[in-house]
Every structure is written in structure tokens, then in C-alpha cells.
N, C-alpha and C positions, 0 to 999 in steps of 0.2 A: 701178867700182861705188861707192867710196867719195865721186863726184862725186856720183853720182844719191842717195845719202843723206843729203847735205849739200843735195840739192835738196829731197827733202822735207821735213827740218826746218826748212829756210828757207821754205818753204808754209806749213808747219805756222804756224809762227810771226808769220807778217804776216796770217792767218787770227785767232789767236789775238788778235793787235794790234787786229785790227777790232772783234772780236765784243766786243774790251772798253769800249769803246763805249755798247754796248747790255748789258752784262750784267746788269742785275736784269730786264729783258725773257727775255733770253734764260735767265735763272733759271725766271722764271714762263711762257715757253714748251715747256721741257723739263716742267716738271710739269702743263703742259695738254696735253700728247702722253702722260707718262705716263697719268695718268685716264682720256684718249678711249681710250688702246688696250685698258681693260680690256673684259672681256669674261667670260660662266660659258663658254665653249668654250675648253677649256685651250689646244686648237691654235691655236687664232687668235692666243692671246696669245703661244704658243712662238713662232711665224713672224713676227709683225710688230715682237716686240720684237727678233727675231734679228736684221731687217733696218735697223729702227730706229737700233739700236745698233751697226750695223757700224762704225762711223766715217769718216761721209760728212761730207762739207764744211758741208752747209745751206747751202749759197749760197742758196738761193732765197727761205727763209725769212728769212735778214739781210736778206737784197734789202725783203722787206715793212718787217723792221722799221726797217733804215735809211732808207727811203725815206720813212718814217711819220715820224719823227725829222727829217728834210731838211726836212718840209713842215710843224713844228713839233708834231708831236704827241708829249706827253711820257706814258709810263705809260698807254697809251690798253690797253684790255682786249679792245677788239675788232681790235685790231691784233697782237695778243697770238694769239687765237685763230686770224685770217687764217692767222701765219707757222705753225702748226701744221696749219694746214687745207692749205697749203701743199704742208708737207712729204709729207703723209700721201698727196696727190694723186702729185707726184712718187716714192715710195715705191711705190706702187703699178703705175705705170709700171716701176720697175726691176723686181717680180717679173714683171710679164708679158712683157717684154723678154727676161729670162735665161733663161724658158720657150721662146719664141720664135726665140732666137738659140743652144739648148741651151748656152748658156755654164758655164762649169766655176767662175771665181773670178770676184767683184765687192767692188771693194774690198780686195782681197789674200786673201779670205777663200772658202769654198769658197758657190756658190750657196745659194740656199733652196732652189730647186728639186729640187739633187742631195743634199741633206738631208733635205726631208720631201717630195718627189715633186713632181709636175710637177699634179696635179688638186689637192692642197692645196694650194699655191703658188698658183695662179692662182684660188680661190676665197678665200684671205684679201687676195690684191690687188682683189678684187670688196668685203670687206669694208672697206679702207682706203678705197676710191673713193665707199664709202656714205657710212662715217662722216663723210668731208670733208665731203660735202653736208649731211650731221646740222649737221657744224661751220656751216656757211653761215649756217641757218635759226638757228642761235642768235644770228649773228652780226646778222640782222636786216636787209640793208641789199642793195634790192631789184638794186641796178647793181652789186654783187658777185657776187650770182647770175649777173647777165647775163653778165657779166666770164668768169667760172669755167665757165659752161657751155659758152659758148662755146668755151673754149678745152679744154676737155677733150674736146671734139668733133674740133676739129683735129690735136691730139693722136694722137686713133684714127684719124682719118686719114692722120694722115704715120707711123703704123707700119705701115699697109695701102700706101703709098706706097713704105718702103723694102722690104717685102717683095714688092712686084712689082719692084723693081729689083736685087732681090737675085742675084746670077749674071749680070746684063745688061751686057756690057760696053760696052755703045752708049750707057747713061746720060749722058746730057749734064748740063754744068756746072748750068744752069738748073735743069732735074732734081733735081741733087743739092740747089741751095740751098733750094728749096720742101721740099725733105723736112726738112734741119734745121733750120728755122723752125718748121714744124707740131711737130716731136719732142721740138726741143728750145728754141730760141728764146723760142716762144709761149708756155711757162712762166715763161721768167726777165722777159719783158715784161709779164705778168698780175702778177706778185712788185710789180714797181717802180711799175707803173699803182696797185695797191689803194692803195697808201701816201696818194696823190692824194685815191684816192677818198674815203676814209676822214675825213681832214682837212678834205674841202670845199672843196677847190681849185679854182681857173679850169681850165679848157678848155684853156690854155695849156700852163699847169705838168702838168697830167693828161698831155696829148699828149709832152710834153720826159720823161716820165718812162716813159711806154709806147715811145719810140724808143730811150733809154737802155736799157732792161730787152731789147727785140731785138737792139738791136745787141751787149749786151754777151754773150746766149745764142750770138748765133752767132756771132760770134767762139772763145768760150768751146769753143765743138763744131770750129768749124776746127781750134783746137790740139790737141782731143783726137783728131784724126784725124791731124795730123799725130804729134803722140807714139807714133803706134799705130805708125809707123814711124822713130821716131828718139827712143826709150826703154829706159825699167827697166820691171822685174815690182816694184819699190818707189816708182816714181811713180804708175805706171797701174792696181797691183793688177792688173793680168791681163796674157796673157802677150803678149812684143810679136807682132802681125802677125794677130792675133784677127781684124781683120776684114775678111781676104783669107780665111782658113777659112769665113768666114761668108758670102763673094761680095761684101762690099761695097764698091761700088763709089766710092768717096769721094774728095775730092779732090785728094789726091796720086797716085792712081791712073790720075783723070781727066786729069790734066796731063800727067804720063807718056805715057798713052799717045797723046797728042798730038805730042810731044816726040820720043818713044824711033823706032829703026831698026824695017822691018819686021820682022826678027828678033825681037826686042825686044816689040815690041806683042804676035805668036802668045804671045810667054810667057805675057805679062801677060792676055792676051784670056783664055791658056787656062784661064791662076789662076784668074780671077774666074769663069767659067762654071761651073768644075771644082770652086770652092768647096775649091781646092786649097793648102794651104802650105809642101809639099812643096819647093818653088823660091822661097820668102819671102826667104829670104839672097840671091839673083840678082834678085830682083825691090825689094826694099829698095834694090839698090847702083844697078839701073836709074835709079829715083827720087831717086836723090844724084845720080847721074850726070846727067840731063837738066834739074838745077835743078829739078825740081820739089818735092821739100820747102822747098825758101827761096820756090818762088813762092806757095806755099800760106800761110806763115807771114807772108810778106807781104801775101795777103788781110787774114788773120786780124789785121794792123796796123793796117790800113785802117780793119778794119770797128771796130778799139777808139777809134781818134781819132775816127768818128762818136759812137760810144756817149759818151765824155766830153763833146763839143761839144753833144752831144744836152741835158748838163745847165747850160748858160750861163743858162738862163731863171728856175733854182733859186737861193733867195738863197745869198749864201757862208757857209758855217759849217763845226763840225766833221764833219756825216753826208753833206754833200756832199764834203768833200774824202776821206771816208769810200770813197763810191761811186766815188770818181777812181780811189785806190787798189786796189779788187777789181776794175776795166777793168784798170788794169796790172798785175797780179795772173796774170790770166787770161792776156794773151797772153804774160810772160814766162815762165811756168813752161816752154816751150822750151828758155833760156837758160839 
């Protein structure tokens, strides 16, 4: 246990390295999330500042503002709002998700859902998805729109996506990677793509920055699937083996049961259908056992050496060697 706390203050800390970087952005980003989240309905303000202030990473929101910075934009205000419009999208997504998935802890912390119920929950995640848009139309700038819409579409998609695949233990590899793409991905590629847009960039540097921003989301979701079976309840905030309770079928599971004796597979088949965790510890050592968390973890390397090669078209400075380090970031926190 004393490794996994030394792991996340070593997070903690090359997070904190980065953001410092960007810090009077990220001064006047925190105070344009304070502002937008006010509201005269006390609940909405209770639930979104709860969630707000869980102490989640913002990757996605650095992601705008580094990327904004990479493509020389200093002090810009609508880059400022983007990384806040951002967050508020994402934020939004986690209370409909923990609705969805009746999950107990996010962030180490107990739900919103299981705090102020499951129909307030999911109507102040209606309110953060608005207000994002409110943010958009401030922001003025018609290909952000397009950008955001879009992907807030896909979004709702690959969570209709993994809840048909949810108990399916036939989901295939492919399967699974369209699901975290839409879910999670197509977030962190919208984050990195605005920065581009924002500045007025080529087509060139826009595109190196929208393949950065995917590759580095899905990578980013490999490892958090991999963690889900070879972790702490102090790295992951929730507890391990979550989402074998929940049927998902993800890609250490997927591997396995390629991998494993038919023995083996019935377990695993039946975990996943059965939405069971009752056999999480037999079913964890399966996945050690047939190399599949190393093959998984090896995707997830893969897909970060794209994600940095993604950025060779960006000139060199300190916000790209910025966005080097939260690629390896992402896939060491395994290690």
C-alpha cells in the first residue's frame, strides 16, 4: 500500500509540474468555472460544485490550455473559457455515468448520485451540458460549435454503446475500441484540436493536434482499464474490479478470455454476463496468468508513441514538450 501512495503523489506532482506552466490561465479558469456554476437554485450549486471540486485531474481542460500555448496563444480569454467549457462538458458526463453505472465512489469520494439522488444528479448534469453551450456562444467562434457538437453527440453514443455491451461477453476487441473513443477519446481530441482552432492555425497543425488529443484519450482509458485490475482504492478512487460488477467487458477481459483454458473463459464468461465479482480475485490472477494485463498495457504504449509522434508538425517549445510529458504521464501511472 505504501507503493500505491507514493504513486499518487508522484501524479500528483508531475500534474502539478505541468499545470505550472499554465498557471495564471489556470488561475482565471478556476474563477470562470466558479462564476458559470453560479446559479438562484441552491441544488444545482450544491451538486456541481461537489463534483466540480472533487479533485479530478483536468486533464482535458490543460489539454485546451496547453495546446493553446503550443500554438502561441498567450493570455487568450477565449481559451480561458473553452478549458472551462470543457470541463463542465466532461463533469457532466461523470454524473450521468455514475447514474448509470450506480457506482458508489468517484474520485475516492462517495457519488453525487448516492448523496443527492439519482433524478437530481442527472438534471444538474442536463444543467452543466447547457451551460457549456451558454459558454460556446460567448465564446463566438462558429467551428467550436461545430467541434463541441459534434462531439457531444458521439459522446451519447458510445455510452448507448457500452451499455449494449454491458454483460456481453462476445464484445469484440474492435467493439470495445469504438466505444472508448466516442466516451472517452473524443473528448481529449476536441481539448487539443480547440487550441488550433482558436489560434488560426493550418489544417496541418489543427489535424497533429486532433490525432494527439485521440490518441492520447485512448491510451489514457487503456490504462484506466488496466488499473481496474492491477491497483489501489488510492490511485483509482474506486474500488478495484468495478467494472466486472458493472459487466464491462474491457480489454483485459477481452484478452483473457482469448487467452485463458475453457475452464477459465465459463468463469470469466459467467462474471461478465452475471455482472458478478464475487470471483474478481480468480478472475484478476486468470489475467496475470495469460499475460493479458502486459498485453493490454502494451496497447496502451503503442497508442502514446502515436499520440507524441502525433505532435512532430508543432514547433518545439516549452507547451509541447509540456503535452510530451502528460502522454507519458498517462501511460506510466501502471508503473
Amino acid at each position: 500500500m505504501i507503493q500505491s501512495v507514493d504513486k499518487v503523489n508522484e501524479t500528483k506532482s508531475l500534474i502539478e509540474e505541468i499545470r505550472g506552466l499554465v498557471k495564471d490561465d489556470w488561475m482565471l479558469m478556476d474563477q470562470e468555472i466558479e462564476d458559470q456554476l453560479s446559479s438562484d437554485i441552491g441544488l444545482i450549486n450544491s451538486i456541481s460544485s461537489y463534483i466540480i471540486n472533487s479533485g479530478g485531474k483536468r486533464l482535458r481542460p490543460l489539454l485546451v490550455l496547453l495546446s493553446s500555448k503550443a500554438c502561441g496563444i498567450d493570455n487568450n480569454r477565449e481559451a480561458i473559457k473553452a478549458a472551462a467549457m470543457i470541463e463542465f462538458i466532461h463533469t457532466a458526463t461523470l454524473l450521468h455515468d455514475d447514474v448509470v453505472d450506480n457506482s458508489d465512489t468517484r474520485r475516492g469520494s462517495i457519488t453525487a448520485h448516492k448523496n443527492f439522488g439519482n433524478e437530481e444528479t442527472i438534471l444538474v448534469g442536463d444543467f452543466l451540458y447547457s451551460r457549456a453551450f451558454q459558454i460556446m456562444v460567448e465564446i463566438g467562434n462558429m467551428r467550436i460549435m461545430e467541434i463541441m457538437s459534434e462531439a457531444t453527440n458521439r459522446i451519447a453514443e458510445g455510452e448507448v454503446m457500452q451499455l449494449i455491451n454491458c454483460g456481453n461477453p462476445d464484445t469484440s476487441e474492435e467493439q470495445y475500441m469504438e466505444v472508448i473513443y466516442r466516451k472517452t477519446a473524443k473528448l481529449f481530441e476536441s481539448a487539443a484540436k480547440i487550441g488550433a482552432v482558436l489560434s488560426g492555425q493550418s489544417n496541418r497543425i489543427e489535424n497533429s493536434l486532433n490525432d494527439f488529443g485521440r490518441e492520447l484519450g485512448t491510451a489514457y482509458q487503456l490504462i484506466d482499464d488496466v488499473l481496474d485490475y492491477n491497483s489501489s482504492f488510492e490511485i483509482m478512487g474506486k474500488d478495484i474490479g468495478d467494472d466486472l460488477s458493472e459487466g464491462k467487458p474491457t480489454l483485459p477481459l477481452i484478452y483473457a478470455l482469448k487467452r485463458a483454458n475453457p475452464d477459465e473463459q465459463i468463469l470469466i464468461r459467467n462474471a461478465i454476463s452475471q455482472k458478478d465479482r464475487s470471483n474478481s480475485n480468480k478472475v484478476i490472477e486468470i489475467i496475470e496468468s495469460t499475460g493479458s494485463l502486459a498485453l493490454a498495457a502494451s496497447k496502451a504504449e503503442e497508442t502514446t508513441k502515436k499520440a507524441i509522434n502525433a505532435l512532430k508538425e508543432l514547433p518545439n517549445n516549452q507547451y509541447k514538450e509540456a503535452l510530451i510529458k502528460l502522454s507519458e504521464f498517462s501511460f506510466k501511472r501502471t508503473f
